[in-house]
LOSEKOL-508441 format. One record per residue (C-alpha): x, z, y. Coordinates in steps of 0.25 Angstrom, whole numbers, plus 2048, in hexadecimal, padded with zeros to 3 digits. Example, Ala and Ser with C-alpha at 12.3 -4.5 7.8 and 13.67 -1.06 7.14 Angstrom:
<pts>
83181F7EE
83781D7FC
</pts>
This chain:
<pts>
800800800
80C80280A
8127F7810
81D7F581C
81C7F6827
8217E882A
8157E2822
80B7ED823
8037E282D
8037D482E
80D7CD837
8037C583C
7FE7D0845
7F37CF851
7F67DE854
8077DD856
80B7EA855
8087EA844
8107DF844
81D7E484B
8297E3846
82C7EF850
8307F9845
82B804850
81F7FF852
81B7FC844
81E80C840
81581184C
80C808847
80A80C839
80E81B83D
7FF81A845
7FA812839
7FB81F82F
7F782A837
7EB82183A
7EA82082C
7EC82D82A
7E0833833
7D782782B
7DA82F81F
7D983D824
7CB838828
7C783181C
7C4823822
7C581D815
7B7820813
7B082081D
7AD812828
7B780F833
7B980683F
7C6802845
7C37FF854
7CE7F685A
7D37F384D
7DC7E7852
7E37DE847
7DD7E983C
7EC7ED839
7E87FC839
7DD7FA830
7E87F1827
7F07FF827
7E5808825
7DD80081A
7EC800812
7ED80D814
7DD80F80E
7D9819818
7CE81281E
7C180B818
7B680381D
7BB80182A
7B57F6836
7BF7F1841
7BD7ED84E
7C57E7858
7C57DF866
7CD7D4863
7C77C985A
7D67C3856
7DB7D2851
7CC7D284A
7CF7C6842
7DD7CB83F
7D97D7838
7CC7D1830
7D67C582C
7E47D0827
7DA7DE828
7CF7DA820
7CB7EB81D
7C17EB828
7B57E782F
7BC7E083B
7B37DE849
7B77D8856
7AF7E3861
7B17EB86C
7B47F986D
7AB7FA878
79F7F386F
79F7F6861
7947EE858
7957FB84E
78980484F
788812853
78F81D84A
79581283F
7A481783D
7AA825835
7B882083E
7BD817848
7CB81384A
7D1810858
7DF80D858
7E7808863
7DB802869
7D580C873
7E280987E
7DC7FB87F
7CE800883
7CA7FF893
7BE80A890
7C2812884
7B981D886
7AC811885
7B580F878
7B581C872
7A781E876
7A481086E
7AD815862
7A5822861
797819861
79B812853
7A281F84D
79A82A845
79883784A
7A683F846
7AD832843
7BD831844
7C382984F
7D282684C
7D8822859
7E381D85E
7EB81B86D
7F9817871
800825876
804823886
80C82288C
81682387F
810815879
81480D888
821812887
82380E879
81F7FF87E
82980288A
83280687F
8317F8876
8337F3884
8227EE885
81B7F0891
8247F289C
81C7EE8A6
8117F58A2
81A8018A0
819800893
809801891
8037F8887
7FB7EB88E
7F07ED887
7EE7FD888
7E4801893
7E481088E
7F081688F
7ED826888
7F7831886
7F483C87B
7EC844884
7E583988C
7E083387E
7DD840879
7D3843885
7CD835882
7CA838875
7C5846877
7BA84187F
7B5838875
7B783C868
7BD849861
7CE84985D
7CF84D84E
7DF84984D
7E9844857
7F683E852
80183B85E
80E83D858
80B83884B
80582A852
80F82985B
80D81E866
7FE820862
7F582B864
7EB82C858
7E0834857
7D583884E
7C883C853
7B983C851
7AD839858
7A2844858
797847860
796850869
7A384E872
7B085186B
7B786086C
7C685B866
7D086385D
7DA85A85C
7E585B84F
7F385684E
</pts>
């Protein structure tokens, strides 16, 4: 079941970063990878009815079906070319090109939703959020993921990418520290797990949506 992590994804890839022959960069990569696999197992998603929202080329859902930590799992994404990417080399999910903003799921449909690397994109991420909660089941996991700031720009500044941007990634509108994200999320849903070291350039957190507001009890 393993494989190296030259080969682990196609060459041919729509998302660049999983095919980097930046040795760094791969190892950050698949470092993130297991601890999301890892808080997918903790919470038996196997078994229960997942949705990956801003799945990209579906490389994260190649790693966790290999790893068999999730189940029936529906993936959505923006971009229509990285849709067909995944449904053509990903073939493990349910693959739909949607908004965030305007999801054609019905109310209460999801045990979990991941949300990796997508919500530093988003002009409105709390109408995100809100849209995300909408879709999941009351109590359902939310595994979410944000570039750490400012330590991910200076890695770009670092690799010499973004100078003129001081290091900030073009396409990143949000641009959260630990503590910024954290009040984010607090006002949304309730923090079950916080991983930072261990997801280092990421923050990673696992969370659940209740009703009423969250009070949090955050674990390292």
């Amino acid at each position: 079941m393993r494989q190296s992590k030259r080969t682990l994804f196609p060459k041919e890839n729509v998302d660049p970063n999983y095919s980097s022959d930046n040795v760094l960069i791969r190892w950050l990569i698949l470092r993130l990878l297991r601890r999301i696999a890892d808080a997918l197992s903790g919470i038996n998603a196997a078994a229960r009815f997942g949705l990956d929202m801003g799945c990209g080329g579906g490389n994260v859902i190649y790693y966790l079906h290999r790893q068999e930590v999730v189940g029936d799992l529906v993936a959505v994404d923006l971009d229509v070319d990285k849709i067909g990417f995944a449904k053509h080399h990903f073939p493990y999910a349910d693959y739909f090109s949607a908004d965030i903003n305007q999801l054609i799921f019905k109310d209460d449909t999801f045990d979990y939703i991941i949300a990796t690397e997508i919500f530093e994109h988003l002009p409105a991420p709390r109408g995100a959020i809100t849209e995300l909660s909408r879709v999941a089941k009351n109590g359902a996991y939310l595994l979410i993921s944000v570039p750490y700031e400012p330590f991910f720009h200076w890695g770009n500044l670092v690799r010499g990418k973004y100078w003129r941007r001081m290091g900030k990634t073009p396409a990143h509108v949000n641009f959260w520290n630990r503590n910024q994200f954290k009040q984010f999320l607090g006002q949304h849903v309730t923090i079950e797990k916080e991983y930072s070291v261990a997801t280092f350039p990421w923050l990673l957190y696992l969370c659940r949506f209740t009703s009423p507001p969250p009070v949090n009890h955050v674990t390292k």
